[in-house]
C-alpha positions in Angstrom: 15.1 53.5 25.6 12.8 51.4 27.6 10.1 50.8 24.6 12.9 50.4 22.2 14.1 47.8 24.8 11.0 45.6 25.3 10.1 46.2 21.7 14.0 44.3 20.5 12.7 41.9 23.4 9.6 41.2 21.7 11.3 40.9 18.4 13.7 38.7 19.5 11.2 36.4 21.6 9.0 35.5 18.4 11.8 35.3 16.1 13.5 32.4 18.3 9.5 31.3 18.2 9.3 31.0 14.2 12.4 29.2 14.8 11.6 27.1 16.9 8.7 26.0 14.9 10.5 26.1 12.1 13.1 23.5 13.4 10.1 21.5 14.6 8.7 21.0 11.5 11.8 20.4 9.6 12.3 20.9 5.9 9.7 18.9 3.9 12.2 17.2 1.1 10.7 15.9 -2.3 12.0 13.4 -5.0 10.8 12.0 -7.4 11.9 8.5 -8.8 11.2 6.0 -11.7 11.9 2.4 -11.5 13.0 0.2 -13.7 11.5 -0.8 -17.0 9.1 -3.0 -18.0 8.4 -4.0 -21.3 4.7 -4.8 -21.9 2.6 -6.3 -24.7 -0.9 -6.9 -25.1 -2.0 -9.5 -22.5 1.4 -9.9 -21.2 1.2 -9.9 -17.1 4.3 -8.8 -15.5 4.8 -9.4 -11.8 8.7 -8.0 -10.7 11.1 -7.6 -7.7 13.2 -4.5 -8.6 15.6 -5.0 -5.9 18.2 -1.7 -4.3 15.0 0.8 -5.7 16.0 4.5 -5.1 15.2 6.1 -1.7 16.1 8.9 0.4 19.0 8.1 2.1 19.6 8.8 5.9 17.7 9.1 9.1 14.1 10.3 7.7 10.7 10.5 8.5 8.6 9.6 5.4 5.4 11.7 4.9 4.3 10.3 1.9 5.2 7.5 -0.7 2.6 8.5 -3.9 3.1 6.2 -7.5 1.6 6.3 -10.6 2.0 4.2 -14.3 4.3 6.1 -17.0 5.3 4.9 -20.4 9.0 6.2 -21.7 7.4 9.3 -22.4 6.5 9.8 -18.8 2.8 10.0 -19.7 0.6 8.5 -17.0 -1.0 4.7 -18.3 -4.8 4.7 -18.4 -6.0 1.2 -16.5 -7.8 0.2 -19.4 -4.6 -0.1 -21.7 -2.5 -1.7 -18.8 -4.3 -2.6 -15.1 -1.6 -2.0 -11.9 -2.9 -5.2 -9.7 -0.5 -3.9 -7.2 2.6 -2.1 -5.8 4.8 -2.4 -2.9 7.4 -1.0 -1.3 9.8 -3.2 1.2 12.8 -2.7 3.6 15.3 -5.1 3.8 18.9 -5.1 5.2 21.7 -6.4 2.6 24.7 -7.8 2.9 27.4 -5.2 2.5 30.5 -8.6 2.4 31.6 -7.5 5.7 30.3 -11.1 7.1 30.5 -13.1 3.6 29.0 -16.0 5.4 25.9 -14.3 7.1 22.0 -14.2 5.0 22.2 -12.1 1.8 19.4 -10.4 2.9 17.3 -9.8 6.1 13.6 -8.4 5.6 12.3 -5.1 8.2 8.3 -6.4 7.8 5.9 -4.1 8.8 4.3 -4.5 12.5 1.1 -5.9 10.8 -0.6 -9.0 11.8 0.6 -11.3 8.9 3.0 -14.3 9.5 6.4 -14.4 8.0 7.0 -12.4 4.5 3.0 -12.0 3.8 1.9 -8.6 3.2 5.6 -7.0 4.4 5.4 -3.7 2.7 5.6 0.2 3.9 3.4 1.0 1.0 1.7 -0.8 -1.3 -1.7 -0.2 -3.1 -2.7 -1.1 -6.5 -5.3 1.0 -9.4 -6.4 3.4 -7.4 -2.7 5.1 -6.5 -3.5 7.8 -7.9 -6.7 9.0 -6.1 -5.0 8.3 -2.8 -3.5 11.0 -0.4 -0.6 9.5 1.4 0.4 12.6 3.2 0.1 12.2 7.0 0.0 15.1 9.3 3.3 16.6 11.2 5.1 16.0 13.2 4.2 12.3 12.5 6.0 10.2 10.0 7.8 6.5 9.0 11.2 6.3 10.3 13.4 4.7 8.4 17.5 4.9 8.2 18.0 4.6 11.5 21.6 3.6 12.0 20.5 1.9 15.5 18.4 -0.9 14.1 20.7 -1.6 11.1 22.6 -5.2 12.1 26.5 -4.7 11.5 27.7 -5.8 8.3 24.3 -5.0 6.4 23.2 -1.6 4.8 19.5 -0.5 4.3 17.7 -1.0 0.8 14.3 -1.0 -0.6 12.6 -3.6 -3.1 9.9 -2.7 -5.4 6.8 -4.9 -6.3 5.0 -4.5 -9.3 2.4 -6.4 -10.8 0.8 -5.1 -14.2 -1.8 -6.8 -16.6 -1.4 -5.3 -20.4 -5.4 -5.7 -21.2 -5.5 -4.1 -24.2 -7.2 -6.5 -27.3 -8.3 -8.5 -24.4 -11.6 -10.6 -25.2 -12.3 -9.5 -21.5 -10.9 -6.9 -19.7 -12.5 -7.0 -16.2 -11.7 -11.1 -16.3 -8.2 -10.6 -16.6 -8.1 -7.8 -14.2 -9.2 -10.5 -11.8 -7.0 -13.4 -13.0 -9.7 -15.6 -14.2 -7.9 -19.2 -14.5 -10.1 -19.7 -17.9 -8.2 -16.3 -19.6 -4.8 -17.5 -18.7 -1.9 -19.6 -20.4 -0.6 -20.2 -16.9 -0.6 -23.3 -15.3 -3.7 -25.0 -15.3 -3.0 -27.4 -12.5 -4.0 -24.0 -10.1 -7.1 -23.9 -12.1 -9.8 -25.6 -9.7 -13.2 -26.1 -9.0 -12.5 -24.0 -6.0 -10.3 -21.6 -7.1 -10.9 -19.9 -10.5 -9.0 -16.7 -10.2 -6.6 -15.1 -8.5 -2.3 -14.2 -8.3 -1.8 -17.9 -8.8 -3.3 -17.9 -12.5 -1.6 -14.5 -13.5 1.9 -15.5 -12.7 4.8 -13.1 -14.2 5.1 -13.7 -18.1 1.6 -15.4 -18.2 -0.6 -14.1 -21.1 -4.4 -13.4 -20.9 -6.5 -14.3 -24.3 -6.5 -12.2 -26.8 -9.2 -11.0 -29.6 -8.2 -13.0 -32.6 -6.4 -11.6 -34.5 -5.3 -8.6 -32.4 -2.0 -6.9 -32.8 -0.6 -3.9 -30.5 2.9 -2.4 -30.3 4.6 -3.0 -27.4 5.0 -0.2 -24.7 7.9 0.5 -22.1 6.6 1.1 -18.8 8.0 2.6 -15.6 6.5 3.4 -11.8 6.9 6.6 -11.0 7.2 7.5 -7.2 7.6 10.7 -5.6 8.4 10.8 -1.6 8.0 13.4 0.4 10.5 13.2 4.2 11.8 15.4 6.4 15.2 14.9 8.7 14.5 12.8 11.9 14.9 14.8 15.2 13.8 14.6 18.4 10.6 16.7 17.5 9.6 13.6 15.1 6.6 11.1 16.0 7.0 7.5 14.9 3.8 5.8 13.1 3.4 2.1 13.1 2.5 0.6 9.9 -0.4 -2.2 10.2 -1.8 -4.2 7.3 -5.0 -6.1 8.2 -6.0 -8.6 5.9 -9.8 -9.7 5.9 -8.6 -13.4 4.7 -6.9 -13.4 7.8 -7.5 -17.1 9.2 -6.2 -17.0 12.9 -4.8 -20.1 14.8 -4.2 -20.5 17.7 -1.1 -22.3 18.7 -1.1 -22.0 22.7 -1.5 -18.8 23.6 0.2 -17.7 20.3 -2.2 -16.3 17.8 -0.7 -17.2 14.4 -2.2 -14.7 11.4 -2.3 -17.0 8.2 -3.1 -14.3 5.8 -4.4 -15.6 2.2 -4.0 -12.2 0.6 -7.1 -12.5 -2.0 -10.9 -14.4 -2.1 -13.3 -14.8 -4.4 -17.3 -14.5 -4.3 -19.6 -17.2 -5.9 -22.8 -15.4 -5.6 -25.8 -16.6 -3.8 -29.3 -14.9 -2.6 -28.1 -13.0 -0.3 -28.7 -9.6 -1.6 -27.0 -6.8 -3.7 -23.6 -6.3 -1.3 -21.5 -9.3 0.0 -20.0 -8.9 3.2 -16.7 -10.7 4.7 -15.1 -9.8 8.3 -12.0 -10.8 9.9 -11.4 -10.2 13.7 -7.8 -9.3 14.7 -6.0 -7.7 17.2 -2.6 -5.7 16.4 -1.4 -5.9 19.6 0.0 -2.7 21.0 -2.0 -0.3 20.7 -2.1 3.3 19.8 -3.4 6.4 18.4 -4.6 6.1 14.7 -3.0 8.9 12.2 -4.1 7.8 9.0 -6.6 4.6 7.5 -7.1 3.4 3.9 -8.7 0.2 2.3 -7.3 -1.5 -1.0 -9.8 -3.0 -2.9 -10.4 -3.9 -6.5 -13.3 -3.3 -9.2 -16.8 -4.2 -7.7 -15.4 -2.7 -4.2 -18.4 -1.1 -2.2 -16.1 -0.5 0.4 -14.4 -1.0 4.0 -14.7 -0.5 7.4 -12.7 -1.0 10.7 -14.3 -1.0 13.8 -13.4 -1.0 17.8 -14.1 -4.1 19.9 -17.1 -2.1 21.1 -18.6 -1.5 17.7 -17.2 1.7 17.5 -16.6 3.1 13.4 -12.1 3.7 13.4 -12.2 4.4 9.8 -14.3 3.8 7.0 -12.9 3.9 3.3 -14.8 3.9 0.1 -14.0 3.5 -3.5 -14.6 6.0 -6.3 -15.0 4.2 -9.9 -13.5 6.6 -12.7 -16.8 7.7 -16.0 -14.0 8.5 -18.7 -11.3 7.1 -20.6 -8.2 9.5 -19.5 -5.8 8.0 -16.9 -7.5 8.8 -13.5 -10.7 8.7 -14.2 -11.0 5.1 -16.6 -14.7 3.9 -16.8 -16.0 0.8 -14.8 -12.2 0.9 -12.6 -11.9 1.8 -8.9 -9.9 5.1 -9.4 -9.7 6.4 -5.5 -9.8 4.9 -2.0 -11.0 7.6 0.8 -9.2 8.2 3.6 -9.0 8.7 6.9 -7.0 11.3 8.8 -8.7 11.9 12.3 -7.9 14.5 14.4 -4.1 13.0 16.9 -5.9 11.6 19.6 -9.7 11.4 18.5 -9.3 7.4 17.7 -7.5 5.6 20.1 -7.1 1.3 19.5 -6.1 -0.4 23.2 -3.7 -2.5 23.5 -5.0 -6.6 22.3 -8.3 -4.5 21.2 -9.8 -6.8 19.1 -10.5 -4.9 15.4 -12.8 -6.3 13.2 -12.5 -5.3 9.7 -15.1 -5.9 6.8 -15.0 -5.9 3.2 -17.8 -4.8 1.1 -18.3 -6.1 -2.6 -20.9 -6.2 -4.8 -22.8 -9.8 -4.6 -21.7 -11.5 -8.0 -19.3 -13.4 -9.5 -15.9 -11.8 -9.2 -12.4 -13.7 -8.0 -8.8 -12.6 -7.0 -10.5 -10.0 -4.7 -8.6 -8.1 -2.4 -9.9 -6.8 1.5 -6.7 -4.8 2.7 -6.9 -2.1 5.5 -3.4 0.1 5.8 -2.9 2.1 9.1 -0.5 4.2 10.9 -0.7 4.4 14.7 1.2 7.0 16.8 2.1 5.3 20.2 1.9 8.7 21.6 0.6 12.0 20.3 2.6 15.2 19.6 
């Protein structure tokens, strides 16, 4: 009776265990989403704000937030046929009427650097979506739906940004891809000697040229998102979302530091070798314990790094440019971003550590560039 005993003991003791961890982890929960339409034709550009998107509902913490390019048969886009310049995803609080007379809506930024409503987003990358891994490790996550932070009268929604550039019959592809001024119908008062490409050429509805002549049918588009959460409990870490921008142009104001992000450059090659190099020093503030690191860059990306006030290498991400035509692996594109996922712990950022980030390009002629660095930090560890 004793054995029997200890053994129903033992049994007992590692099934309250599995439990245990069980309960820890929580239930992974997938969905998968589309957005709304867009309807493309050849060198249309399409830049929209689908507003109230589809999301988990609740108190969750996201794991992963992974989109891709469909057409209305759900068959992934190749980049060469249509170009995804970006994607975002954005909290915001809206106005449920309760208060009729308070803002329509209030925007939840992310705890990056960047003044005001520049570079708000959760997620947001652009070509490359597919070849990124979003996942983050457990018990970490995003937490989002938290009743606590919601202001009374509002409820929690989410805003979509896509940008898209239909390149197909384009007398130059990689041109519009970078919103050359000279390839656009937009307005040509943007069109200066200093800046000859970027978002401001490309606006929504603008049309890139065209071979003569060319004729394509037109093609209706959806972003496809799948996210991956689990319930928030008390065995849930938070992550902080940081977006560092390398055209960050600090001011001071006092002993306020005020993070004028431009969101894009452009390089006018001189002889300074093969690579181009721009750096931006910023601090996030609080500091942490960094989960997870990516870089967003475009075509002619040679890749990223951020480093530590003392020099140190926190994560270094470079691009991997696609040798076919199928969706995924489209010649000449950046089709991938590496990541970083150190160990909990290994990469610590003090707090008001000053970060310098730098963005590698080739060294020629390219405009509407982008030098983004995406991180989550952990305040504490597991």
């Amino acid at each position: 009776m004793g054995f029997i005993s200890k053994a129903l003991i033992l049994s007992i003791s590692i099934l309250v265990l599995q439990l245990n961890i069980a309960y820890s982890r929580g239930e992974v929960k997938s969905k998968t989403f589309l957005s709304q339409t867009l309807v493309s034709e050849p060198g249309l550009v399409h830049n929209k704000y689908f507003y109230d998107a589809e999301f988990p509902k609740g108190h969750v913490a996201i794991r992963s937030f992974d989109v891709e390019l469909v057409d209305e048969k759900l068959n992934p886009v190749p980049l060469h046929e249509v170009y995804v310049h970006h994607w975002t995803a954005t909290r915001y609080f809206q106005n449920n009427g309760m208060f009729p007379n308070n803002k329509t809506r209030i925007f939840k930024r992310n705890s990056g650097p960047c003044e005001n409503l520049t570079m708000p987003y959760y997620w947001g990358l652009g070509g490359e979506s597919r070849g990124v891994i979003s996942d983050i490790p457990e018990p970490y996550g995003i937490e989002v739906g938290n009743p606590s932070e919601l202001p009374k009268g509002y409820d929690e929604k989410w805003v979509l940004n896509v940008m898209t550039i239909d390149t197909r019959g384009a007398i130059d592809k990689f041109g519009c891809t970078e919103c050359r001024c000279d390839l656009f119908d937009g307005p040509k008062s943007n069109f200066t000697k200093e800046y000859k490409g970027g978002v401001k050429c490309c606006v929504d509805n603008t049309r890139c040229k065209l071979i003569k002549g060319f004729q394509g049918p037109k093609k209706i588009l959806r972003f496809r998102y799948t996210i991956k959460w689990v319930e928030w409990d008390q065995h849930q870490v938070p992550v902080r979302i940081h977006v560092i921008d390398v055209t960050d142009n600090v001011v001071k104001n006092g002993s306020q530091a005020l993070h004028h992000c431009q969101l894009e450059y452009s390089i006018f090659p001189e002889n300074y070798g093969p690579v181009n190099v721009k750096k931006a020093n910023i601090s996030i503030g609080k500091g942490g314990y960094l989960i997870y690191g990516a870089a967003h860059q475009h075509a002619g990306s040679v890749g990223a790094t951020l480093y530590g006030q003392d020099g140190r290498v926190l994560c270094t991400s470079t691009p991997k440019y696609g040798k076919g035509k199928e969706a995924g692996n489209e010649k000449g594109y950046v089709v991938a971003m590496s990541e970083c996922l150190p160990k909990p712990g290994s990469v610590k950022i003090n707090d008001n550590e000053i970060l310098t980030m730098e963005s590698r390009y080739q060294n020629k002629f390219l405009t509407g560039l982008m030098g983004h660095f995406y991180i989550l930090v952990a305040e504490k560890l597991a």
